[in-house]
PDB file of N, CA, C and O in Angstrom, chain B, residues numbered from 101:
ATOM      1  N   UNK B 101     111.503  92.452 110.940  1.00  0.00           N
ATOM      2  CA  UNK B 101     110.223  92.026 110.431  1.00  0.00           C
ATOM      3  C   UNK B 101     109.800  92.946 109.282  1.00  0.00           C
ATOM      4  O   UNK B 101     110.088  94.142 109.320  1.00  0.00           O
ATOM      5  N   UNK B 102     109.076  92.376 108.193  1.00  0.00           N
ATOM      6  CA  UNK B 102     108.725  93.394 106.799  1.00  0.00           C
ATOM      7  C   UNK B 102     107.660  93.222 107.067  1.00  0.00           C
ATOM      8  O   UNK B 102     107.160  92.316 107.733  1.00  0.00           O
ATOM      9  N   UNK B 103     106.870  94.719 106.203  1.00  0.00           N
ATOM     10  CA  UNK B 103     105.319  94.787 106.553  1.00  0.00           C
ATOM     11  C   UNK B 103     105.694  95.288 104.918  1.00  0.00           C
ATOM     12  O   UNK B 103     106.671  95.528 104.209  1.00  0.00           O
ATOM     13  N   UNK B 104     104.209  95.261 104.867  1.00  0.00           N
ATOM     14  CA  UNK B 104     103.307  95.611 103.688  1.00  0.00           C
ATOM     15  C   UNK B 104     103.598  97.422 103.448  1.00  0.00           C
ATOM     16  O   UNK B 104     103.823  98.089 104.459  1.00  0.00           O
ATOM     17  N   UNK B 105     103.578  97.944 102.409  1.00  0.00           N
ATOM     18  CA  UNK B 105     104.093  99.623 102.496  1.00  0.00           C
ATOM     19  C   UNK B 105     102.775  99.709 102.483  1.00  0.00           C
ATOM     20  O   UNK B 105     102.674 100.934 102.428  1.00  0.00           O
ATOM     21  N   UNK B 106     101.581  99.274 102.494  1.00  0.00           N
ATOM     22  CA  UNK B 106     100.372  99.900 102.751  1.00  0.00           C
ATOM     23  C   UNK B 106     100.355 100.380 104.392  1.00  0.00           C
ATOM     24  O   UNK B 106      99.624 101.270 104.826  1.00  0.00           O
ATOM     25  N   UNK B 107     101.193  99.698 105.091  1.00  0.00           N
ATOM     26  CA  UNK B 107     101.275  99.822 106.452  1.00  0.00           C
ATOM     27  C   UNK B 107     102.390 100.807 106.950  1.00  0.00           C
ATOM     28  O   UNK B 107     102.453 101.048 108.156  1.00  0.00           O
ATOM     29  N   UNK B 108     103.247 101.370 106.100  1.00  0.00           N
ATOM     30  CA  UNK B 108     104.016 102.501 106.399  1.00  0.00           C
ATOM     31  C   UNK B 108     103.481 103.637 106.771  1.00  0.00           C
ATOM     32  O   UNK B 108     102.377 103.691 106.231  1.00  0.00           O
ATOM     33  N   UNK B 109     103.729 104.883 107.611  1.00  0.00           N
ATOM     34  CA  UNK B 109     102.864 105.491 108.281  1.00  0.00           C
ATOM     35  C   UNK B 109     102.895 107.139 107.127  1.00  0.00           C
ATOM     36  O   UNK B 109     102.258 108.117 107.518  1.00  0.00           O
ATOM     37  N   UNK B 110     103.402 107.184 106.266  1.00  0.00           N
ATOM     38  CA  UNK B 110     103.386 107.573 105.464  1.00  0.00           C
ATOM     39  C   UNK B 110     102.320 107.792 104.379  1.00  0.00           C
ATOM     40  O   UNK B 110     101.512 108.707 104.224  1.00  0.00           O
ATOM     41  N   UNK B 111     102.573 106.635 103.650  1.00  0.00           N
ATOM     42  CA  UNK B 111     101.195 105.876 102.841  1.00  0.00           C
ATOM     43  C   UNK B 111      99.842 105.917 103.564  1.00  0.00           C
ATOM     44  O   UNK B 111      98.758 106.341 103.163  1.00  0.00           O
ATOM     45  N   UNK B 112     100.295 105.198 105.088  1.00  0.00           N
ATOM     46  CA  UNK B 112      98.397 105.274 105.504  1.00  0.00           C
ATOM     47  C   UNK B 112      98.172 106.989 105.683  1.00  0.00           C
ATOM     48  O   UNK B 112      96.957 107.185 105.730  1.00  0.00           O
ATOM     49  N   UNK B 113      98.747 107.971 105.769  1.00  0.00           N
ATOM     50  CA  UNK B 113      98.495 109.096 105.754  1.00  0.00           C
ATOM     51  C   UNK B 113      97.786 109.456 104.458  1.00  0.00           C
ATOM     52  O   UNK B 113      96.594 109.760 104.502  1.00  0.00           O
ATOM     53  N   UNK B 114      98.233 109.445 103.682  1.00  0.00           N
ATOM     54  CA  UNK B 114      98.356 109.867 102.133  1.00  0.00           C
ATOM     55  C   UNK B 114      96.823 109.039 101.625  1.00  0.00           C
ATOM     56  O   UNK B 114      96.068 109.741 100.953  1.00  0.00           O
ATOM     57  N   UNK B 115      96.488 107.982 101.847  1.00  0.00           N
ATOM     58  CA  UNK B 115      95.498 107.557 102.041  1.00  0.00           C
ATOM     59  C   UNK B 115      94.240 107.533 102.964  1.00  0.00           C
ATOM     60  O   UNK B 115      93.038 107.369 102.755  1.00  0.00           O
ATOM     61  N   UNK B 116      94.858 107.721 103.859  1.00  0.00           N
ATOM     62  CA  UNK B 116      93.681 108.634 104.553  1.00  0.00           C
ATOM     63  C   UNK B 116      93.022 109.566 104.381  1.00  0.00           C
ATOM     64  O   UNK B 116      91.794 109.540 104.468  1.00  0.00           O
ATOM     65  N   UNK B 117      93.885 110.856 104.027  1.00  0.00           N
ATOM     66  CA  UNK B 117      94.005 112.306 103.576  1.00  0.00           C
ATOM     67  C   UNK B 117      92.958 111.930 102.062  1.00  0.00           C
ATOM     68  O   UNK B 117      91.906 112.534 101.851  1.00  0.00           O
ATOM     69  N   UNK B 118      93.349 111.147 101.397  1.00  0.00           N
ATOM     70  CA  UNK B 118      92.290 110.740  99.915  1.00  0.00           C
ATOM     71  C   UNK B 118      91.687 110.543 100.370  1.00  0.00           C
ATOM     72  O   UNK B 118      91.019 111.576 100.399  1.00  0.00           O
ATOM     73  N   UNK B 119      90.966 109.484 101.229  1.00  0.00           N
ATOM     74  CA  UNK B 119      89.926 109.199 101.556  1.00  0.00           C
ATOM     75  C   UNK B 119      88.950 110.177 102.335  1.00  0.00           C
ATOM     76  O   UNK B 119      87.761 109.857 102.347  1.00  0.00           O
ATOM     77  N   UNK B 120      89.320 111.286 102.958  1.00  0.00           N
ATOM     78  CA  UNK B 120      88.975 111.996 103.285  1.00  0.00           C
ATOM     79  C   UNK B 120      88.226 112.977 102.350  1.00  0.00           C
ATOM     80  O   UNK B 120      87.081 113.411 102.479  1.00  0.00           O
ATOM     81  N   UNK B 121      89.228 113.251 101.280  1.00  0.00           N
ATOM     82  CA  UNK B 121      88.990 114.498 100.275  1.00  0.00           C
ATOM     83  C   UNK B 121      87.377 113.815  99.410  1.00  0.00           C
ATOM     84  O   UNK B 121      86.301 114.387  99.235  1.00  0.00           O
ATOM     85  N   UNK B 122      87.805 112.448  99.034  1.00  0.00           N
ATOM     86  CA  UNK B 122      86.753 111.519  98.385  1.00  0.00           C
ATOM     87  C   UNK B 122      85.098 111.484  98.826  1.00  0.00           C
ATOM     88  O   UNK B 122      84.023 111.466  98.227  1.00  0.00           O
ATOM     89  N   UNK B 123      85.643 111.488 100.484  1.00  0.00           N
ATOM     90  CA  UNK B 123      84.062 111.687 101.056  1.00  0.00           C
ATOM     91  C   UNK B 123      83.189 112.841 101.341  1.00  0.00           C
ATOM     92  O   UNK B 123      82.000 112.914 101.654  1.00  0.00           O
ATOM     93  N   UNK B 124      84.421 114.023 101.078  1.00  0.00           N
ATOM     94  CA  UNK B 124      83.968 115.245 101.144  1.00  0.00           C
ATOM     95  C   UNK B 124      83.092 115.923  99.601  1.00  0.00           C
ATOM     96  O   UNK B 124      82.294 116.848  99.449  1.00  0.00           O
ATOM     97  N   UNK B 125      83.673 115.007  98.726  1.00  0.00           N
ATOM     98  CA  UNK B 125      83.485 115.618  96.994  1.00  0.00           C
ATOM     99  C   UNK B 125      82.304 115.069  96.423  1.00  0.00           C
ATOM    100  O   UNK B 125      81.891 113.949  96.724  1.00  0.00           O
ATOM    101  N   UNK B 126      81.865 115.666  95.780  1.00  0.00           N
ATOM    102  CA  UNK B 126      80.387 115.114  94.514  1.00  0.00           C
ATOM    103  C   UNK B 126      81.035 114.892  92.998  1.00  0.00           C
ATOM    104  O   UNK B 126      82.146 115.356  92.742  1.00  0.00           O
ATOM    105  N   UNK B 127      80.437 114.316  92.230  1.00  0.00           N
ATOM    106  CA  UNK B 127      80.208 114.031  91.085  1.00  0.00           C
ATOM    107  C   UNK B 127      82.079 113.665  90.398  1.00  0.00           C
ATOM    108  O   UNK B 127      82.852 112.772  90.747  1.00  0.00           O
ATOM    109  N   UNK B 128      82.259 114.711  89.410  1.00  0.00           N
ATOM    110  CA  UNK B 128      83.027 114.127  88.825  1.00  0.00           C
ATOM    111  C   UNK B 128      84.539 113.961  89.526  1.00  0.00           C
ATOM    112  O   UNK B 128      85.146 112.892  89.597  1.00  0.00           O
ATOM    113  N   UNK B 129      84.889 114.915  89.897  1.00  0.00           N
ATOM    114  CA  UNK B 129      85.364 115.424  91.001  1.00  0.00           C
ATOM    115  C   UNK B 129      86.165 113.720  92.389  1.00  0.00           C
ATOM    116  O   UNK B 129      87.185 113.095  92.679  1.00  0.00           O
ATOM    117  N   UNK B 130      84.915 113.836  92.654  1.00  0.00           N
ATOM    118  CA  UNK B 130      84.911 112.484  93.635  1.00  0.00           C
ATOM    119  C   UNK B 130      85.463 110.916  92.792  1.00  0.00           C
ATOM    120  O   UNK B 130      86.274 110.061  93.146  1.00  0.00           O
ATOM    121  N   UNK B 131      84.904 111.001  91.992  1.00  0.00           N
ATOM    122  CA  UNK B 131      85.161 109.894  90.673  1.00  0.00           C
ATOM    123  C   UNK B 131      86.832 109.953  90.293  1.00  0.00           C
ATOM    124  O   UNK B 131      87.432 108.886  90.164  1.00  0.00           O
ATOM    125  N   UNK B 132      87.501 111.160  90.134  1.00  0.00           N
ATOM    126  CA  UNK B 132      88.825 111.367  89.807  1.00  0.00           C
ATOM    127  C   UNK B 132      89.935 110.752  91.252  1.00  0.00           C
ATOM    128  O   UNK B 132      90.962 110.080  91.148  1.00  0.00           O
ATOM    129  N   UNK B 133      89.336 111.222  92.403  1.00  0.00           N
ATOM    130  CA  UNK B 133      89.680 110.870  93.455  1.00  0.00           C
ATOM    131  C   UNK B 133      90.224 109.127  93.806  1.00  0.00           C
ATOM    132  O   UNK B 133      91.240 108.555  94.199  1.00  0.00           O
ATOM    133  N   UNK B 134      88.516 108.704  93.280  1.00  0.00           N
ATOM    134  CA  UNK B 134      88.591 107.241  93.368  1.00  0.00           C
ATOM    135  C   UNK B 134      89.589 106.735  92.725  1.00  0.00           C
ATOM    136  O   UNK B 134      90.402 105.951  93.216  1.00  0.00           O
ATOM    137  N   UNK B 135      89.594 107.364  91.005  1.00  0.00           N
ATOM    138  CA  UNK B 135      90.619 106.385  90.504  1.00  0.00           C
ATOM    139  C   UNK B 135      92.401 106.658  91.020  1.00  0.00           C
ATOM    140  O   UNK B 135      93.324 105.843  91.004  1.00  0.00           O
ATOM    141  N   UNK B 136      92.403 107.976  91.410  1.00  0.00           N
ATOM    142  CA  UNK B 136      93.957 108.230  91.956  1.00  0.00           C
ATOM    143  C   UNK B 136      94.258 107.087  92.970  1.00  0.00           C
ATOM    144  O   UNK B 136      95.178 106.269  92.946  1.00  0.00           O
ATOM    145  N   UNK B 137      93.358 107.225  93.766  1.00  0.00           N
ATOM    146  CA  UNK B 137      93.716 106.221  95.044  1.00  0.00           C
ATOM    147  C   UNK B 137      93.937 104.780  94.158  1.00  0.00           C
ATOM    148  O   UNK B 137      94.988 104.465  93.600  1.00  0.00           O
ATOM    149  N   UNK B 138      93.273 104.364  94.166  1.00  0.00           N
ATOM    150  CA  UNK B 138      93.222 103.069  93.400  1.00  0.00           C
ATOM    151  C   UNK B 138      94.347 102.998  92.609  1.00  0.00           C
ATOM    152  O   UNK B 138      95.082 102.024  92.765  1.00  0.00           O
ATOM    153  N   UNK B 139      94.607 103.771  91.853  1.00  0.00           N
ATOM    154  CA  UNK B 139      96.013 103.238  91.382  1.00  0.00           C
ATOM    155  C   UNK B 139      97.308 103.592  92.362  1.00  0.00           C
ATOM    156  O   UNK B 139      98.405 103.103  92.094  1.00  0.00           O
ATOM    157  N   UNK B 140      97.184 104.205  93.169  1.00  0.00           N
ATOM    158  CA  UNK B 140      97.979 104.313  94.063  1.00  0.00           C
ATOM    159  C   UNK B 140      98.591 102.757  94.823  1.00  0.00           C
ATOM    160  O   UNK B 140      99.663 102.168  94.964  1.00  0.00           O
ATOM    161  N   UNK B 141      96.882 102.549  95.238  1.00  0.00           N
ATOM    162  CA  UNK B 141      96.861 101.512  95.928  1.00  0.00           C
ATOM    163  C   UNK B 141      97.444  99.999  95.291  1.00  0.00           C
ATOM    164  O   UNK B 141      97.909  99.092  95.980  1.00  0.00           O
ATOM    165  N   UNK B 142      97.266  99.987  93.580  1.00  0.00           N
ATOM    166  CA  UNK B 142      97.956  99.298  92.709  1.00  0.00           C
ATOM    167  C   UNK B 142      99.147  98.656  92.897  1.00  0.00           C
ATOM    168  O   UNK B 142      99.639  97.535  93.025  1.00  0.00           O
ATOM    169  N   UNK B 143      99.564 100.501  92.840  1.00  0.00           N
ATOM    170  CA  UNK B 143     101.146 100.438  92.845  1.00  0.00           C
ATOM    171  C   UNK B 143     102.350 100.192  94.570  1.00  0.00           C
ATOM    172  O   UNK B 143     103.548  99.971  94.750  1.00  0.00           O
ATOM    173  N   UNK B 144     101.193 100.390  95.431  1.00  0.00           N
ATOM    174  CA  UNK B 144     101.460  99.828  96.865  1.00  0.00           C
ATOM    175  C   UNK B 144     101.679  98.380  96.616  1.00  0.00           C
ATOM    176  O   UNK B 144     102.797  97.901  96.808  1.00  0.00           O
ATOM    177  N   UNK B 145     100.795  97.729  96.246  1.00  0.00           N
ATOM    178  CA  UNK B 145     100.338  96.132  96.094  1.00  0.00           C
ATOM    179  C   UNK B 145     101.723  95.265  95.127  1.00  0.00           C
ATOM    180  O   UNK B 145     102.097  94.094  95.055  1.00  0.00           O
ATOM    181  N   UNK B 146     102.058  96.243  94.654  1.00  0.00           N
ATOM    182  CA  UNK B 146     103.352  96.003  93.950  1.00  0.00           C
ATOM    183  C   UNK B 146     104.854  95.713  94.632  1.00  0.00           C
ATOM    184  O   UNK B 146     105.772  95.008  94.215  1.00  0.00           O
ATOM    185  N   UNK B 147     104.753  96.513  95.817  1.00  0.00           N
ATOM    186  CA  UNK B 147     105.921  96.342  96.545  1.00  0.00           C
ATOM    187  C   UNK B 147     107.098  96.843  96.380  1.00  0.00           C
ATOM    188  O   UNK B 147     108.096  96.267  96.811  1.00  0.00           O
ATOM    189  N   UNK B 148     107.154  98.085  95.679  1.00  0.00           N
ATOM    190  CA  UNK B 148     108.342  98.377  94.480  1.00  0.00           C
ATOM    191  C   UNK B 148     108.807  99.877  95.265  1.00  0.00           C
ATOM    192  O   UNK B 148     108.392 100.945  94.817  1.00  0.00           O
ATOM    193  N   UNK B 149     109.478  99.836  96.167  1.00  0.00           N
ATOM    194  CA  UNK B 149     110.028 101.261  96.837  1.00  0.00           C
ATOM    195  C   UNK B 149     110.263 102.132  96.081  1.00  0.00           C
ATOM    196  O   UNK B 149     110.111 103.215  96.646  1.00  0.00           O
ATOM    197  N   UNK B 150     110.610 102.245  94.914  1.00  0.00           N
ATOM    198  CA  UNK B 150     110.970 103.073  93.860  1.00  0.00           C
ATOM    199  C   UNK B 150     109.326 103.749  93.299  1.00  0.00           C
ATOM    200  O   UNK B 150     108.897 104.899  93.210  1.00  0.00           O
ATOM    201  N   UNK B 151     108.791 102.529  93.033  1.00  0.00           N
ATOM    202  CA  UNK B 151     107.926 103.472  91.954  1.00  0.00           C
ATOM    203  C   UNK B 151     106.765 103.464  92.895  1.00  0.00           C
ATOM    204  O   UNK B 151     105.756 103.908  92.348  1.00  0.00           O
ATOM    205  N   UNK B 152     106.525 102.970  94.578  1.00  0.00           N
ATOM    206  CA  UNK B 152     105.598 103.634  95.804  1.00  0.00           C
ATOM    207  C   UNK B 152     106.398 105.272  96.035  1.00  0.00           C
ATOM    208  O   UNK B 152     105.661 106.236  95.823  1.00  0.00           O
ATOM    209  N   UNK B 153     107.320 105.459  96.302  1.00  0.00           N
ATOM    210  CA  UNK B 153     108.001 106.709  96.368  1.00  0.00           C
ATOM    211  C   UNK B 153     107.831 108.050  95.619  1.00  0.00           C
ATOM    212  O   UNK B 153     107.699 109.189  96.067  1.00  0.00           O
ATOM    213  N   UNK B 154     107.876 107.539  94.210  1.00  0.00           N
ATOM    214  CA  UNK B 154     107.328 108.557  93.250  1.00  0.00           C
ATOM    215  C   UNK B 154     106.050 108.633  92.993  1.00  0.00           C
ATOM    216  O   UNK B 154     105.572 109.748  92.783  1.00  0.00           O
ATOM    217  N   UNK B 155     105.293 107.571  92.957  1.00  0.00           N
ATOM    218  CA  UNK B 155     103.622 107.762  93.342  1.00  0.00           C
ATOM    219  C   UNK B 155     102.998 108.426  94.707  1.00  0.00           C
ATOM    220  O   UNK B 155     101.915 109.010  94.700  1.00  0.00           O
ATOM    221  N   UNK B 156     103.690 108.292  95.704  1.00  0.00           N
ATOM    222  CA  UNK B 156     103.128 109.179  97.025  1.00  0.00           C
ATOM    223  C   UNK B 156     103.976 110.678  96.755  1.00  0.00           C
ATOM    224  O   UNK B 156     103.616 111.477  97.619  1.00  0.00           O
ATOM    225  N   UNK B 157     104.546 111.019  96.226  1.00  0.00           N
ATOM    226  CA  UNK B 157     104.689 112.055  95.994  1.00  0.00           C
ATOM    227  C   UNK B 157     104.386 112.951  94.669  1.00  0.00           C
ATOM    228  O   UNK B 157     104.689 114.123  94.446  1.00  0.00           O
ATOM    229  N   UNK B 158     103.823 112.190  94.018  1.00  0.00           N
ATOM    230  CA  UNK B 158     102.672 112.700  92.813  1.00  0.00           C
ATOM    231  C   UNK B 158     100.897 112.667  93.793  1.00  0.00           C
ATOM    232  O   UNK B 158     100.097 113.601  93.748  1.00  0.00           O
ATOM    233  N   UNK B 159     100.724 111.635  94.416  1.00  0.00           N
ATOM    234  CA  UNK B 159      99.539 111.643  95.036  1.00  0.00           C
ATOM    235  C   UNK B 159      99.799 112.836  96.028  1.00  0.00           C
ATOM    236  O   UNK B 159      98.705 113.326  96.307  1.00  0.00           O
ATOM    237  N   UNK B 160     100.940 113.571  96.744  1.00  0.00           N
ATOM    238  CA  UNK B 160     100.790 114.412  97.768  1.00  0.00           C
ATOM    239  C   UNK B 160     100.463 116.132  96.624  1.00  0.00           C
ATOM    240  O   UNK B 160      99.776 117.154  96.607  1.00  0.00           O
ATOM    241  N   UNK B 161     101.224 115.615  96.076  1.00  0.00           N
ATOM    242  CA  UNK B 161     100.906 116.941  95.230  1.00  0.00           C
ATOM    243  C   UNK B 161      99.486 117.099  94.801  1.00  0.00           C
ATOM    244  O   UNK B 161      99.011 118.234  94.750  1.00  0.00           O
ATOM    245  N   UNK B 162      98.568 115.767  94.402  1.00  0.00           N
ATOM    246  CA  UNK B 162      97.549 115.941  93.444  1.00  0.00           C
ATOM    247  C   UNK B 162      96.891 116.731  94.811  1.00  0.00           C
ATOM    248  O   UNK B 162      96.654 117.937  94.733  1.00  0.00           O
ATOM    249  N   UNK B 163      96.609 115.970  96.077  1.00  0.00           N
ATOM    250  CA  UNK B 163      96.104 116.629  96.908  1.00  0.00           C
ATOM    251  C   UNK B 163      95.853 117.457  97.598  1.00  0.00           C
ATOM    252  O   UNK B 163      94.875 117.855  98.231  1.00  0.00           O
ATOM    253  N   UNK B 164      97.441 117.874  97.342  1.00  0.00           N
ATOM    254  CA  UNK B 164      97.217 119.314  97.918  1.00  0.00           C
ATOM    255  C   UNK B 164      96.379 120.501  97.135  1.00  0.00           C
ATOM    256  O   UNK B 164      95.733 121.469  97.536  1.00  0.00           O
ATOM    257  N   UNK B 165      96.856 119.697  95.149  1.00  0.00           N
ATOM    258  CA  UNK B 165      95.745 120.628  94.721  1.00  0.00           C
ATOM    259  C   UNK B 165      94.508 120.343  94.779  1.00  0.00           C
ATOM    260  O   UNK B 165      93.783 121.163  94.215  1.00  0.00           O
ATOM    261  N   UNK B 166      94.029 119.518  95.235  1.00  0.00           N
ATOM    262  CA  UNK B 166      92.195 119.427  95.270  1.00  0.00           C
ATOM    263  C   UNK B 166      92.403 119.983  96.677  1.00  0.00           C
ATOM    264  O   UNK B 166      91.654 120.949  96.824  1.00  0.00           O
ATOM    265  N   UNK B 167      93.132 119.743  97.763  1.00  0.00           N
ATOM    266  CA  UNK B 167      92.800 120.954  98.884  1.00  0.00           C
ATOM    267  C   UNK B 167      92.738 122.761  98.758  1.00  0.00           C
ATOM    268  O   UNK B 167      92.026 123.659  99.207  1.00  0.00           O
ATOM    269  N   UNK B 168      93.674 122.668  98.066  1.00  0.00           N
ATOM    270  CA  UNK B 168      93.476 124.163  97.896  1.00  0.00           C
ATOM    271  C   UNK B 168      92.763 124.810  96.877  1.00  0.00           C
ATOM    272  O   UNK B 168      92.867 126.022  96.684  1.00  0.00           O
ATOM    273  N   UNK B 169      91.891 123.917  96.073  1.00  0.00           N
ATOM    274  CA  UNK B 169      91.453 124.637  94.339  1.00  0.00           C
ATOM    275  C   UNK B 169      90.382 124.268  93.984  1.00  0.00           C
ATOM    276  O   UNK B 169      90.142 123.212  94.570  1.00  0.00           O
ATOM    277  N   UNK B 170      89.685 124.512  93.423  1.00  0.00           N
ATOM    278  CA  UNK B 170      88.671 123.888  92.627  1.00  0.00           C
ATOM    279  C   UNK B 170      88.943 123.223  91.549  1.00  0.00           C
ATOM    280  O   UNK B 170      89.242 123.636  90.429  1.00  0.00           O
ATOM    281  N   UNK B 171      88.828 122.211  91.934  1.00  0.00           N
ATOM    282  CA  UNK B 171      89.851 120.928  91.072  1.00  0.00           C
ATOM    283  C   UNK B 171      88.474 120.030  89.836  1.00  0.00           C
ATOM    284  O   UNK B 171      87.523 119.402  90.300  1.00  0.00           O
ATOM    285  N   UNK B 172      88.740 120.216  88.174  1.00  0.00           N
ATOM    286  CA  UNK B 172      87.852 119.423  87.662  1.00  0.00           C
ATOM    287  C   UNK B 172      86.727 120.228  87.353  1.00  0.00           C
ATOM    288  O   UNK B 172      85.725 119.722  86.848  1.00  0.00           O
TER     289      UNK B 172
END
């Protein structure tokens, strides 16, 4: 059976984890957040294992730097 890679347990992590950082942040900051996800979520909607692969691992990186930094 195929599912959606929005439903890989991976991705819903990685999206969670944004969504998390998003509700924690103010101003511009929070705004940068939104649009990462969103194109993330784009490129989920796409279906394309290749270029979901290299986007969750540009999105794990961005996050880790807004976890650890004062990001913006």
């Amino acid at each position: 059976m195929k599912f959606h890679p929005r439903e890989d347990e991976t991705n819903r992590a990685l999206l969670a984890r944004g969504e998390r950082l998003y509700e924690s942040s103010l101003g511009e900051k929070r705004e940068k957040i939104a649009q990462i996800l969103a194109d993330f979520d784009r490129i989920l909607e796409k279906q394309n294992p290749v270029e979901i692969k290299k986007a969750a691992t540009q999105l794990d990186s961005i996050l880790n730097q807004l976890d650890t930094e004062e990001w913006l």
